[in-house]
N, C-alpha and C positions, 0 to 999 in steps of 0.2 A: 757825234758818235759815242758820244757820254766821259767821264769824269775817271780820272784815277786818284783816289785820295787817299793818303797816308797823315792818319793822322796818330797827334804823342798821347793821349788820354782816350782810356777805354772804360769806363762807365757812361756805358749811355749814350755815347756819341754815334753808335751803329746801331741800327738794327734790322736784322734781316729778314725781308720779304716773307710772309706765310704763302705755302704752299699749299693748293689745296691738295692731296696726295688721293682722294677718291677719284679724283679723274685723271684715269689712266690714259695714257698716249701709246698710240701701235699704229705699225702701215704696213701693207703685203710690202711693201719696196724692203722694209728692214727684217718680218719673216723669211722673206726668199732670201736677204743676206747672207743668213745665218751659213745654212749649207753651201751656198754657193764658197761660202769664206772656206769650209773645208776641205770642197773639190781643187778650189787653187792653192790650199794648203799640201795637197798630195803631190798634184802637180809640179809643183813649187819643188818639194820634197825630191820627185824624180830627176826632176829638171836639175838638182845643184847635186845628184847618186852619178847621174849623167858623163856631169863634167868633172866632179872628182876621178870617177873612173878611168877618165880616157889623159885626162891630163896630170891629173893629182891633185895636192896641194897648192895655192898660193901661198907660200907661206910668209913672203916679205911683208905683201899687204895684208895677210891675216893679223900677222902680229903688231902691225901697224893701228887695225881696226879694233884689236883689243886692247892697245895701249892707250888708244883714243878713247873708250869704251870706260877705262880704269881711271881716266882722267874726269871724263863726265860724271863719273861716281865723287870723285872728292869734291869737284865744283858743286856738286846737287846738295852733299852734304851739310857744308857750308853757309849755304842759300841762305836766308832768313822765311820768316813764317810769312811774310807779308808778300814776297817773291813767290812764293811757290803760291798762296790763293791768285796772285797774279796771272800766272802762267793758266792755273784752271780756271780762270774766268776768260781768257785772252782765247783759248781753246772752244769752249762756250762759243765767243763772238766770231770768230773765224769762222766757226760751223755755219752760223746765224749769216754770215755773208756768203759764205761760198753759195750754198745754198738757194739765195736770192729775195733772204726776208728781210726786215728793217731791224737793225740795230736800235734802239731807242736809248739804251742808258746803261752803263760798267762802272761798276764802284767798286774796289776795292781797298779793305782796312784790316787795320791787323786783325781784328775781333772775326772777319768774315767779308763775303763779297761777292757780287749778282752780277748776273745781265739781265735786261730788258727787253724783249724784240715782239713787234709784229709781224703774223704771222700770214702770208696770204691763202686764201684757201684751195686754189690748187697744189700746195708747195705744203699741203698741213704732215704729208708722207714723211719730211723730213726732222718731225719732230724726237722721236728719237733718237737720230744721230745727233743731233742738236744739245739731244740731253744728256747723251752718254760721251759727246766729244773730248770731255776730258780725260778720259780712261783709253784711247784710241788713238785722235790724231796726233799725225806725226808732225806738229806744229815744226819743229827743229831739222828732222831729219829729213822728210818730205822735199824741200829746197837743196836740200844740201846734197841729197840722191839726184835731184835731177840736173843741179848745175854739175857733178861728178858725172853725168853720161852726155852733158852737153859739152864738155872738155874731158874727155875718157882719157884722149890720147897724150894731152899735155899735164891733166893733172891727177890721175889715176893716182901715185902713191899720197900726195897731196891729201887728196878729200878721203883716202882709206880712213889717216887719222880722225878727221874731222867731219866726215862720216859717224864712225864707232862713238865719238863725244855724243854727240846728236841723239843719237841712238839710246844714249844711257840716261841724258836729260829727258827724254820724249818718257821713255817706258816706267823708270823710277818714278819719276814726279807724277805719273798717272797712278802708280800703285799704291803710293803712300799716301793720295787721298783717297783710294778704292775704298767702299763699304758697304755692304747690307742698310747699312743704317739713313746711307745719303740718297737724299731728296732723288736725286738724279738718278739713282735704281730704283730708287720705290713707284717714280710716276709710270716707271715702264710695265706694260701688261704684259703682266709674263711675270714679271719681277725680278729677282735675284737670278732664275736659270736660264732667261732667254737674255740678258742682260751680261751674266758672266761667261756666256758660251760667246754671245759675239764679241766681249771686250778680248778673252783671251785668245779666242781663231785669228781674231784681226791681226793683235800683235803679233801671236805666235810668226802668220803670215805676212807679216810685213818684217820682220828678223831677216826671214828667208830671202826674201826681197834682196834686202840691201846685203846679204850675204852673195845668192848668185851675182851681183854688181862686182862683190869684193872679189869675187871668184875668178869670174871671166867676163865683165864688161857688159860691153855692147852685148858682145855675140853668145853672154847669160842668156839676156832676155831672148834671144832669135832660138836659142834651143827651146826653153820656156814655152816662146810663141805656137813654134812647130809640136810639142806635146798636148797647146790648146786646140790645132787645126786635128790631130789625129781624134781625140776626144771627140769634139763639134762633128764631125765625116762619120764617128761610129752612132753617135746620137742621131746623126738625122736619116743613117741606115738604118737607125729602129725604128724612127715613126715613117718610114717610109715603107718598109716592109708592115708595120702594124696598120697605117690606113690603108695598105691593098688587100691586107684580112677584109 
């Protein structure tokens, strides 16, 4: 699965990978992303106007999820430099797996740090998420959202905290290596616009996320759900009405 190396002397002991940056990487799968990320950003938006309004505030667990939130901030800060290219190389590899391509080799040192992966060619669509993984997934929180809805009922205030932690390790530690300048935006066509639209929709959209969770649980999402079936019903009354034109 490849190496993690930390080593004490930095002349010369790293160096990293040339990229060739002419060849760009793009797939309709991550064009269609883009919008789709801000139709469920609306939604999303509705769905948590929804439950404020009818029920209000959580406020126990809200302030649970921002103390948890404040907490991830000082842990992040802390970090050292070698932790944090970790974490954006580990995000890299994650992609590379989930995905279903070959990891080949992870090196990580202070100076800088890669992955490796082959890539199969039906699976090439997921090169950009691959690329951009580290601006995005929610390596931290991801897990933690969903053992928090697999025990809602026993450990709701529990994972509010530890949740909001997760949350502030995930989005920080992607921002603080965000750039115009990294490889990881430059290979994408499109570059810096199609690249910062979906890094920021995503997160914006996944906040939301673990916000309806903080909100109202379970029965977040079942509102949510029910604002994607009226959507989906009105869309397929338009191409239905549009192929009997």
């Amino acid at each position: 699965m490849g190496i993690f190396k930390r080593r004490k002397t930095f002349a010369d002991s790293y160096k990293l990978p040339k990229v060739d940056l002419s060849k760009k990487i793009g797939s309709m799968a991550f064009f269609l992303a883009i919008p789709s990320i801000f139709i469920l950003l609306i939604l999303s938006l509705s769905a948590l106007y929804t439950m404020l309004s009818n029920i209000g505030i959580d406020k126990k667990n809200g302030s649970l999820f921002c103390l948890g939130f404040f907490a991830g901030l000082i842990l992040l800060s802390q970090s050292s430099k070698w932790l944090r290219t970790l974490l954006h190389e580990v995000k890299h590899a994650a992609m590379i797996v989930i995905s279903g391509n070959i990891l080949t080799d992870l090196q990580v040192h202070e100076q800088g740090g890669h992955v490796m992966h082959k890539t199969y060619k039906d699976k090439k669509h997921f090169g950009p998420f691959i690329s951009l993984a580290p601006y995005f997934f929610p390596f931290f929180s991801l897990p933690t959202l969903v053992a928090g809805l697999v025990l809602d009922t026993y450990a709701n205030t529990l994972f509010a905290s530890l949740l909001g932690a997760a949350v502030a390790i995930d989005i920080v530690s992607a921002y603080r290596t965000l750039s115009p300048r990294q490889s990881d935006i430059q290979r994408i066509f499109g570059g810096v616009i199609f690249s910062y639209f979906f890094i920021f929709g995503f997160n914006i959209l996944w906040i939301l996320q673990c916000l309806i969770w903080i909100q109202g649980g379970r029965d977040g999402f079942v509102i949510l759900g029910y604002k994607l079936l009226d959507v989906s019903e009105l869309l397929s009354q338009y191409v239905r009405e549009f192929l009997s034109d």
